[in-house]
N, C-alpha and C positions, 0 to 999 in steps of 0.2 A: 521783667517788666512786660507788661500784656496790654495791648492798647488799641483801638478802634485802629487800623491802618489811614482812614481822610483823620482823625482826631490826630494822627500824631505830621501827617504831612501839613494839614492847617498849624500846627502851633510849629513847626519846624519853618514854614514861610512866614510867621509873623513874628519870630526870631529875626530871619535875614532882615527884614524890614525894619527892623527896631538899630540893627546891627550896619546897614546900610545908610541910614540917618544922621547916625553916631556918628560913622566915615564921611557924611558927607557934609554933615556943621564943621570936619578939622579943617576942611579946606581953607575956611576963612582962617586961619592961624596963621602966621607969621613962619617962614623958615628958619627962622630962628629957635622957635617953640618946635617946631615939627621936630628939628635935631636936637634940642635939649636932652640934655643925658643926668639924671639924678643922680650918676657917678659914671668911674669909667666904667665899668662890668656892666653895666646895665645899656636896656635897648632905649632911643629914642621911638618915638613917637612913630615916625616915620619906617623904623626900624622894625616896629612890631607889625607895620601893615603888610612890610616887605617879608615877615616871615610866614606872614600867611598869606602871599600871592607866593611863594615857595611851593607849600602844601598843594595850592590849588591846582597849580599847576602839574600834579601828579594826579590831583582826587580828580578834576573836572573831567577828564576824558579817559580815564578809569572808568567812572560813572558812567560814562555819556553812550562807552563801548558798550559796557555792560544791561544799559538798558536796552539798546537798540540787537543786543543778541538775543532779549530774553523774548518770552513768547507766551511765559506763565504768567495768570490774570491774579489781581492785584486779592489776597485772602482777606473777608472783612476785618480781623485783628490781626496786630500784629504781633510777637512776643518775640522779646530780643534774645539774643542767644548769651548764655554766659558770659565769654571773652568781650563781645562788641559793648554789653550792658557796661562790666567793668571799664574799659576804656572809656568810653559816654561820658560814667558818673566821675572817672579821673578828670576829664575835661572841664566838665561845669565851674565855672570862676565860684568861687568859695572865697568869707570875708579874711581868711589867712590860707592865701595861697600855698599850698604845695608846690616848691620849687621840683622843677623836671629840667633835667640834662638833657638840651636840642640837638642834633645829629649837626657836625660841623656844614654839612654841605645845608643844612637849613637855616645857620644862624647868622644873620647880617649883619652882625654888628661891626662897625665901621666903615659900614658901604658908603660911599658916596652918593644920598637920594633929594629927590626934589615929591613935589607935588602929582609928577606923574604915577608917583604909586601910589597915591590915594585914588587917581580915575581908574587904574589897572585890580585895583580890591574893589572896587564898584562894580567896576562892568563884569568881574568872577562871579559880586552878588548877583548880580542880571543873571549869568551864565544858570547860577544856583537855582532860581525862581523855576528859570527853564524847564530845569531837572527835575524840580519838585514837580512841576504842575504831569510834565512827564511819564514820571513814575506812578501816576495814579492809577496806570492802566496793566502794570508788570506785579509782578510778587517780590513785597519788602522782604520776604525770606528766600524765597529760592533763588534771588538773582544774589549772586555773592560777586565781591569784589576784593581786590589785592587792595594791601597796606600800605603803607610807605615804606613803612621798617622791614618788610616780607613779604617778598612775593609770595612764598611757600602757604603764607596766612591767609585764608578769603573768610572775610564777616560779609553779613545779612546785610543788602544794599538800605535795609533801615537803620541798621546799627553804624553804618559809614556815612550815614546822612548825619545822624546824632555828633556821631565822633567830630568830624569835621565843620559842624555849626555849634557845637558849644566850644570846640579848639577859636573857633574864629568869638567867641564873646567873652572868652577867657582873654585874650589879647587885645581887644579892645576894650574890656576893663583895665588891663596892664594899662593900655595905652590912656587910657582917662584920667587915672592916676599920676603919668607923667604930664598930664595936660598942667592937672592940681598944681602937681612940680613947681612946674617952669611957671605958674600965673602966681607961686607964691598961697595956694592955698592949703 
């Protein structure tokens, strides 16, 4: 994928924004709906936010290090690199999901949660914006950053934007659909 570098940071902020909205109509839900579980194996609601303030809490100051190291000015396109492309497009929510095996230390299911992790995946999206606006000044390919799953791994700080903004609208569609759930629809 090859793409103007501001074309792809504009649609990556109006992502979070669409993505931040979403999180922030659940608040009016009931705890009741937020834990709703469409069975036991499945996450609620609340479940799926808490597994991406998990994530974030590994990409947000990955990122944050990594731009403030770098020094190389932002290239007018960008072009993702093989491995980060692939991951990206695994992300993107699809109308039949591809089930993915979460790394146990990511997967909260049966945590005990309330409403504070919908303000704590907000204020990450804040965090995100930051980053976007940020990174408009560094280079989406030369600044790389580590994975979750691999430190060993470093993709294109544009392809760890992607990854981890279509990771977060893939679970908040999970989480939409539990919304459907538990209203009965």
């Amino acid at each position: 994928m090859t793409i103007k570098s501001e074309d792809l940071i504009k649609d990556l902020i109006g992502c979070t924004h669409q993505i931040m909205s979403k999180a922030e109509a659940l608040k009016a839900e009931s705890n009741e709906v937020l834990n709703y579980r469409i069975n036991s194996k499945s996450w609620s609601i609340l479940e799926c936010l808490e597994h991406l303030n998990l994530y974030g809490r590994f990409y947000l100051p990955e990122i944050t290090g990594q731009i403030q190291k770098n020094n190389s000015k932002q290239e007018d396109y960008f072009k993702s690199g093989w491995l980060g492309n692939y991951f990206a497009k695994s992300m993107l929510p699809k109308e039949k999901l591809n089930k993915m095996k979460t790394f146990k230390s990511m997967n909260p299911i049966n945590s005990k949660l309330d409403k504070v992790v919908i303000d704590d995946f907000i204020n990450q999206q804040i965090e995100m914006l930051e980053l976007l606006n940020q990174a408009r000044v560094v280079s989406l390919a030369k600044t790389k950053t580590a994975i979750s799953i691999s430190k060993g791994i470093r993709l294109k700080l544009g392809d760890t934007f992607r990854i981890v903004i279509y990771h977060n609208q893939r679970h908040i569609a999970q989480a939409e659909r539990v919304l459907g759930e538990a209203n009965g629809n």
